[in-house]
Every structure is written in C-alpha cells, then in structure tokens.
C-alpha positions in Angstrom: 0.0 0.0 0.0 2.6 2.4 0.7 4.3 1.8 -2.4 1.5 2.1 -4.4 0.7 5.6 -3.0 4.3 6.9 -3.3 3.8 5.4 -7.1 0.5 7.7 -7.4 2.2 10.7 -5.9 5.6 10.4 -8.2 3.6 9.7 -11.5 1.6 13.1 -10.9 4.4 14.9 -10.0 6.1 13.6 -13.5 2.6 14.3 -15.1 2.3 17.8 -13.7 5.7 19.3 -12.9 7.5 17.4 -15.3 11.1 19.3 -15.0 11.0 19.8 -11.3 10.6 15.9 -10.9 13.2 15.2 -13.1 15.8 18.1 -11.5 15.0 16.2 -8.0 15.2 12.6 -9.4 18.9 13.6 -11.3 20.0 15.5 -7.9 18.9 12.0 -5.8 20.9 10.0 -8.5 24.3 12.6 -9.0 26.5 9.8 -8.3 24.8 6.9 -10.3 26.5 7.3 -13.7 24.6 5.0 -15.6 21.3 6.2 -14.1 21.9 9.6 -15.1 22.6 8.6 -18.4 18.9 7.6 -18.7 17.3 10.3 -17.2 18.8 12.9 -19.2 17.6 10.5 -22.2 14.3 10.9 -20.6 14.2 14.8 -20.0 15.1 14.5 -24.0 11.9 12.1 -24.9 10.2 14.8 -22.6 11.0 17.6 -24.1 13.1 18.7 -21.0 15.9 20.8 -22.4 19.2 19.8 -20.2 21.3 22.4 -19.9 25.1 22.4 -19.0 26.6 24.3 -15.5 26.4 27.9 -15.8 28.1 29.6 -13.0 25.5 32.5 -13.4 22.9 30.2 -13.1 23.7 26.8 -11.5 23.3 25.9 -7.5 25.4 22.7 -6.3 22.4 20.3 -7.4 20.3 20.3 -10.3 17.8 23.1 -11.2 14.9 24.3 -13.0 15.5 27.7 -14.8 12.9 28.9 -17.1 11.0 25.5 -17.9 14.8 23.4 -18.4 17.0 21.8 -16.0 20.5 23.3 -15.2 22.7 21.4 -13.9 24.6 21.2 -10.4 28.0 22.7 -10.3 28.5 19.4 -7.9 28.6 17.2 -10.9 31.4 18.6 -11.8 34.8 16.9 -11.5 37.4 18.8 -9.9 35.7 21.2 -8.3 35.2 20.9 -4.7 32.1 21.8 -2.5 34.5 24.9 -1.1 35.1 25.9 -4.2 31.3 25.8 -5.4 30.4 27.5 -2.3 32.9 30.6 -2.9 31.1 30.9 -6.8 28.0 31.1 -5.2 28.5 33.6 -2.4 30.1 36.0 -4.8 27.5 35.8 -7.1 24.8 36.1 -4.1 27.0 39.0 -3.2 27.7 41.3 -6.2 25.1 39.6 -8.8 26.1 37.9 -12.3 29.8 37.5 -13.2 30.0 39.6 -16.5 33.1 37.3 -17.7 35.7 35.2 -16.7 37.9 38.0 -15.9 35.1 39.4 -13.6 34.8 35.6 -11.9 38.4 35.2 -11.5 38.1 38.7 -9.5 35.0 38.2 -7.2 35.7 34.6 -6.4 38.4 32.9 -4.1 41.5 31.8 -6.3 42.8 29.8 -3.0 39.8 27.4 -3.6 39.7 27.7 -7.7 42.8 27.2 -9.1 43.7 26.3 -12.6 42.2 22.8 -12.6 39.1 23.8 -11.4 38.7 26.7 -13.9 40.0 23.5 -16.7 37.3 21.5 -15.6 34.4 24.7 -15.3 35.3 25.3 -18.8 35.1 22.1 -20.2 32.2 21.2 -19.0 30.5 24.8 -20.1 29.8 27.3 -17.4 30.9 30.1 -19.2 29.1 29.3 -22.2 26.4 31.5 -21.5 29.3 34.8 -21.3 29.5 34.6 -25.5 32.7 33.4 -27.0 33.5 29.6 -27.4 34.9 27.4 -24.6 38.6 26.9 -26.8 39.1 30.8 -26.1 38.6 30.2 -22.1 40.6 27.4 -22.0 43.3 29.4 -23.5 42.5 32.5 -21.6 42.5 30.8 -18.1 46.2 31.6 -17.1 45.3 34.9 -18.1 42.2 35.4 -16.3 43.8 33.6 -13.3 46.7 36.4 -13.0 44.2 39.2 -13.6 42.0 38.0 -10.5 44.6 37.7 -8.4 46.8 41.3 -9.6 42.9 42.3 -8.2 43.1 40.4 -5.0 46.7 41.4 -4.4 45.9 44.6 -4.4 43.0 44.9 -2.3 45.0 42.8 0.1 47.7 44.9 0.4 45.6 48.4 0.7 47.5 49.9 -1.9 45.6 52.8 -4.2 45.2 51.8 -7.5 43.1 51.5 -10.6 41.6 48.2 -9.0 40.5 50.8 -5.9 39.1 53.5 -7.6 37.0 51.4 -9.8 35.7 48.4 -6.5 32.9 50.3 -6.1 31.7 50.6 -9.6 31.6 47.4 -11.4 31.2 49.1 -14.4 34.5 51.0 -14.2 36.4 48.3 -14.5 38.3 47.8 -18.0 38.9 44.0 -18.6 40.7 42.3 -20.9 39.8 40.8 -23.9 39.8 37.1 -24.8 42.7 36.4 -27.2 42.0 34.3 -29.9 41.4 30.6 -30.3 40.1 28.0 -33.1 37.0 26.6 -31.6 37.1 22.9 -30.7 35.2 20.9 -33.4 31.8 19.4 -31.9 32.8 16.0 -31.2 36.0 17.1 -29.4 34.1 19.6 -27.4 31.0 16.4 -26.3 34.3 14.3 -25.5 35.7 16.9 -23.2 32.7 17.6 -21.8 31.6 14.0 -20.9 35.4 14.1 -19.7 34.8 16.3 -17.1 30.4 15.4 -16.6 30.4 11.7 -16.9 28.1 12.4 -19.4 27.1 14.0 -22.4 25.2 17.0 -21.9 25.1 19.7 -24.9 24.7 17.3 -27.3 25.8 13.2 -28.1 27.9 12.4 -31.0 25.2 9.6 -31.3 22.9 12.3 -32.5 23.4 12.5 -36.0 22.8 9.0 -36.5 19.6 8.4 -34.5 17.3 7.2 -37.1 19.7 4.6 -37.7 19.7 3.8 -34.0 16.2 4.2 -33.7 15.4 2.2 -37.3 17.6 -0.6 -36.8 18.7 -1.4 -33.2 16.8 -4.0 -31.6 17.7 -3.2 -28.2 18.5 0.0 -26.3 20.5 -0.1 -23.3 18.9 1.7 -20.7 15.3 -0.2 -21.6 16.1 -3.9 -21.5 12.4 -4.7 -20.4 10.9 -7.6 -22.0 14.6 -8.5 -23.2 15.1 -12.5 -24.1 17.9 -14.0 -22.9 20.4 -15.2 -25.2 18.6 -13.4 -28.2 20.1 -12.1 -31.3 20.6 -8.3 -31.0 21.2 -4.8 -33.2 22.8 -2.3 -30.6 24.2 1.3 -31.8 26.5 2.8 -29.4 30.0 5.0 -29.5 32.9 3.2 -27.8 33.9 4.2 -24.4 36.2 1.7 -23.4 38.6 -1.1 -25.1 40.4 -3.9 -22.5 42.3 -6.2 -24.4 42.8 -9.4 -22.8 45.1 -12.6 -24.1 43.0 -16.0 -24.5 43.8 -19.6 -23.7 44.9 -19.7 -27.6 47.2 -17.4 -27.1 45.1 -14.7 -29.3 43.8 -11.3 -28.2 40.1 -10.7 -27.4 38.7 -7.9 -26.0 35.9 -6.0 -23.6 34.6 -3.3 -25.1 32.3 -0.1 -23.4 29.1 0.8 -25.7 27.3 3.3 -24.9 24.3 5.1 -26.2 21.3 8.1 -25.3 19.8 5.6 -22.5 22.5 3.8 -21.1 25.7 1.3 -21.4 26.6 -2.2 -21.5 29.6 -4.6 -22.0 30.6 -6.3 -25.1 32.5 -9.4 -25.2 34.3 -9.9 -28.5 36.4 -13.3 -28.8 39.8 -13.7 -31.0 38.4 -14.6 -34.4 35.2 -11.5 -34.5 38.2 -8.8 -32.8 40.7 -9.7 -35.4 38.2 -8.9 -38.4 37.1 -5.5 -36.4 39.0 -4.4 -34.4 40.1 -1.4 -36.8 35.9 -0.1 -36.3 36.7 -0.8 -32.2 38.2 2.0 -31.2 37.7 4.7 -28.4 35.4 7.1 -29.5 34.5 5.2 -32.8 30.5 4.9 -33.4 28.9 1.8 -34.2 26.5 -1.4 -34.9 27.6 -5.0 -33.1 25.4 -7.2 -33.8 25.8 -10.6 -31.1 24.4 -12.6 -28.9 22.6 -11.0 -26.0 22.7 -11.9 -22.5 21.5 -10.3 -18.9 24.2 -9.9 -16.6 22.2 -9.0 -13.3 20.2 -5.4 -14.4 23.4 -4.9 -17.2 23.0 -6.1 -20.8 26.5 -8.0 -21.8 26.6 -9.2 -25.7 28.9 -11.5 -27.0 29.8 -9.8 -30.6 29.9 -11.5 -33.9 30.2 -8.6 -36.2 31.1 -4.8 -36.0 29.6 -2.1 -38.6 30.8 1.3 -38.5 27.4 3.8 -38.2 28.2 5.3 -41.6 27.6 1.7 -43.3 24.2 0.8 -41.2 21.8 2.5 -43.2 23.4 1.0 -46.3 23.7 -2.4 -44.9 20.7 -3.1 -42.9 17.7 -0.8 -45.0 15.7 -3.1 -47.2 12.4 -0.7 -47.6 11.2 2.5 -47.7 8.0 3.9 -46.1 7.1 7.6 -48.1 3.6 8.6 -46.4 1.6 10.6 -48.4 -1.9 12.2 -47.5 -4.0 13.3 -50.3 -5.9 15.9 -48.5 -2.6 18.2 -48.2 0.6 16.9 -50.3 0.4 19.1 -53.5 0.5 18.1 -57.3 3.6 19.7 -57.7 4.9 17.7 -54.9 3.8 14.1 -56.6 5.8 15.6 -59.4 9.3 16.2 -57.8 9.0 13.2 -55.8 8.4 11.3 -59.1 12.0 12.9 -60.6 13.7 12.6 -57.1 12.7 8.9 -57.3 13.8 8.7 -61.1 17.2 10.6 -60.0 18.0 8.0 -57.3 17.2 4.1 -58.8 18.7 1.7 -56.6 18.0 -1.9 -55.1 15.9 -0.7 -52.0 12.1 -1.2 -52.2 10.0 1.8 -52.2 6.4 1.8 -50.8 3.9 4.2 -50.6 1.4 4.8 -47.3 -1.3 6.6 -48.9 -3.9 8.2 -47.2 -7.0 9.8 -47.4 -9.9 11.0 -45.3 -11.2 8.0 -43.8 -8.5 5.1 -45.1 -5.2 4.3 -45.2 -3.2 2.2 -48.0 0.2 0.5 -48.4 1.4 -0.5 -52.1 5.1 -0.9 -53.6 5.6 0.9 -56.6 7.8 -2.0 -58.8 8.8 1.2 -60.8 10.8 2.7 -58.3 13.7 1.2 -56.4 15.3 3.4 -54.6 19.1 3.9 -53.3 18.8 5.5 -49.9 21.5 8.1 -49.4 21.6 10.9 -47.1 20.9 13.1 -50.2 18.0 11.5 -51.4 16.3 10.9 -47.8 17.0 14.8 -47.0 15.2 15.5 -50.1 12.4 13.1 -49.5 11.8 14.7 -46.0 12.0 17.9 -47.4 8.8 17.6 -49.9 7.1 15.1 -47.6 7.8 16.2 -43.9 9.7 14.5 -41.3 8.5 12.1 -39.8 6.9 10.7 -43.2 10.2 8.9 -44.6 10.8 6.1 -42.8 13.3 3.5 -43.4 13.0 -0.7 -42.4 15.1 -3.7 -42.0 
C-alpha cells in the first residue's frame, strides 16, 4: 500500500511538474552514472531541455531555470564543494559574473585554481558569457593572474586602478579574450563527458539516430521484456577497449558501448576482434550485432560482427516507407517526388502509405527502387515532412 501511494504521488508529479521531478530525481541520482545517463535521455523524450553548468545560473544540485533543467556545479569533477560555495557567495554578493575575468576577481583563487577553472570550462559554465569554450581554456592563465593582480591589491591596501573602480563594477576595464580556433563538436561532447560523466550539450550519437532508432533492436537503458540469449542490433559509440590474451594465445577484448539511455559490456572473442578491431576503437560509433545476455540489471553481448554507423543505413535498409496524404501533399509535390525517385534508382524497395480521409493504403511501386542516401532521404523529408520517410530492416 505504501508503495502504491508513493507510485501515485511520483507519477503526478512527472505528469504535472514534469522538469522539477526530473531536477530532484537527477540531484537523488548525481552519483549513479549509468542512471543519469537515462534520465537525461528521458528529460530529451520529454521535451526537457538539459542544460550544461552555468556559473550564473547553476546551484550545487540540479535546477529548473525557465521550464529546463541546469545542472549542479556538484557534478562537476574537480571542483570541490569549497570551491562551489565561494562561486555562489560572490555571485549572491555582487550579482552575475560579467566574464571570466570578472569571476576570477570576485571569487576565491585559493579554492579555484587552474584545474578547477580547466574542468568549469570544459564542461561549459561560461558558455552562456559569449565566445567559445577553446578561447577560455586558452585564456584561463590569463584570467587567473588578472584575479589575483585584483586580490593582491585589495590585500595589500594599496591605491590603484583596481581601488578607484571596487565600487563601480562598471568602471572596470577587462581584458579581452585572445583568440582561439574553436574545438570541433565532437571534441568539445568528449571533453565535456570528460569532465560530466556524461554528455550533456549534445551526443555524437545524435546525428545517426534514425539509424539507432530504425535498426537497433535493443537499447541499453530499456532492456524490459529482453530474451535471454537473443540475437541483438545495438548502436552505441565506444567508451572503453580492455584487451585481454585468451587460452589460444590470441587477443580478445571487452569493449564499453554506450548510447542516449545507457551502457553495456561487449565481449568480442579472438576470431570477430581480429576482423574488427580497426571499427573498435575509443570514441568510434557503431552497430555490433551478437548474442545477448542479462548480466544482473546490465546487458552484456557477445559480438559477432562490428559495422561502423556510416555503413548501417546502407547495410541493414531493405524498404522505404514515403507517407503521403492526399488531403494536403500538393501536385507539384507528386511531381518532384516522381523525378527525385527517377534521379535515385537503386536496389531498396519503395512503398507508398497513402492516405486519405477515412483510409489508409500501403502498395510498392515495382517502378521505383530506390538507393537510400543521405541526399535523397533529406530531399524526401524535405517535400514530404519528417517524420513521413521512414526506413525498415
């Protein structure tokens, strides 16, 4: 009974306050990798926009600001509770740090040094401040002295610029960021799962998710319903390899998959790890396909073969789904999906869901096979919407 009533109360809360539920259940969970891995997949099925640490903006736990979730300058590696208490009292104090120059001033350099300004950085709490995150890791030294030229000063009682100016913020002439090439995406998701656990701003997953959610058959974080020892599709980007020496004297390996919901282990024996190992690589995205197996709550799956994600869609798609209602595509419309379709023969079947007010039919136009590339399904979605090209296995 008292399950069932905290059940009731928990499901309303997610039904009604959907963000604040979510802020608490993260902040219960900050030291639960894995489990905040699924949550923030769930704020993203939600809607729930998770935002990075802002040191304008972020408390020690997870927040709701504006209708998203910011999160907890405690998740943060390297950066000690002292250290997130000093942030927030100078910003209680004097209000919102106008840059990193104006942080490095107000806060306590004692209690954030350099590897706690590394780790800020990287993880993006001075993203909202303008400029890119490759310009304040490059400034930080710089920043750093600037602070504490302020500090020394002040300490000392000595008249100067920094004097004349403490009592208007405004008065005080910073310097400006030098310049610095900004990181590419994927180097700036790696640094900040580096220093998160997690990625937050974005996955490098992302950009192949209708492959993942097309053609995966089982998704980490949701193994409900899972049969043991069944033959699974799993997309994932590769967090860890462990090679390990067998009794045959060959090398096999462990290997850390991980996608939007969650992780798991992958076992791949000599003869599979000597045909891929060149696609199993740290940071490398892609399909195993194997042998799947519950290993307590984990999912563990014994590999047989490796496809990079770029090859998935060619490899695995064996039909596509255009939708079509009648009541609102236009005839111009029919007519440059008929020469898209002419411009792009290949060996994948093409069927059409046509619908009209009250009914709904599927037929496969033997004219038309297709050959699905990026260009072609980008074009589709284009003319017919979204959500209307849809690819099969």
């Amino acid at each position: 009974v008292a399950y069932s009533i905290v059940a009731y109360q928990t499901a309303y809360l997610k039904a009604h306050y959907p963000a604040e539920y979510m802020a608490a259940t993260l902040s219960s969970e900050i030291g639960n990798t894995d489990k905040i891995v699924h949550l923030i997949d769930d704020c993203r099925k939600l809607g729930i926009q998770v935002l990075p640490p802002d040191v304008n903006e972020s408390g020690k736990d997870f927040k709701v600001v504006n209708g998203d979730i910011r999160f907890g300058l405690c998740a943060i590696k390297n950066v000690g509770e002292s250290a997130i208490d000093t942030v927030i009292i100078a910003r209680e104090k004097d209000g919102r740090f106008e840059n990193v120059f104006d942080f490095c001033r107000r806060v306590d350099l004692r209690l954030v040094n350099k590897k706690c300004l590394e780790s800020l950085v990287q993880a993006g709490a001075f993203d909202s401040m303008g400029g890119n995150r490759a310009q304040y890791f490059e400034n930080i030294e710089r920043a750093a002295a600037f602070g504490q030229a302020y500090q020394n000063q002040i300490l000392n009682g000595q008249s100067s610029l920094f004097e004349a100016a403490e009592s208007s913020k405004s008065a005080i002439i910073y310097p400006t960021l030098t310049e610095a090439s900004a990181w590419t995406e994927h180097d700036k998701l790696m640094r900040e799962k580096n220093v998160l656990g997690f990625f937050v701003t974005g996955h490098p997953l992302l950009r192949f998710e209708q492959e993942v959610n097309e053609f995966a058959t089982v998704h980490f974080g949701d193994v409900g319903g899972f049969r043991n020892n069944s033959t699974v599709r799993a997309c994932g980007i590769v967090t860890s390899v462990r090679k390990k020496i067998d009794r045959r004297n060959n090398t096999m390996a462990f290997v850390g998959l991980e996608d939007f919901s969650g992780r798991a282990e992958c076992t791949v024996f000599s003869d599979p790890f000597t045909k891929f190992q060149h696609y199993l690589q740290p940071d490398s995205m892609v399909m195993v396909v194997g042998r799947g197996e519950m290993n307590g709550d984990a999912l563990r799956i014994v590999v047989q073969e490796v496809y990079p994600m770029e090859k998935v869609k060619e490899k695995f798609t064996k039909s596509i789904i255009l939708s079509i209602n009648v009541n609102e595509v236009k005839d111009n419309t029919i007519a440059e999906l008929r020469t898209l379709l002419e411009k792009n023969k290949g060996n994948c079947a093409c069927y059409f869901s046509v619908t009209d007010s009250t009914t709904t039919r599927r037929f496969q136009t033997r004219k038309y096979a297709v050959e699905p590339s990026e260009e072609f399904l980008t074009e589709a979605r284009r003319m017919l919407g979204q959500n209307n090209v849809k690819l099969t296995s």
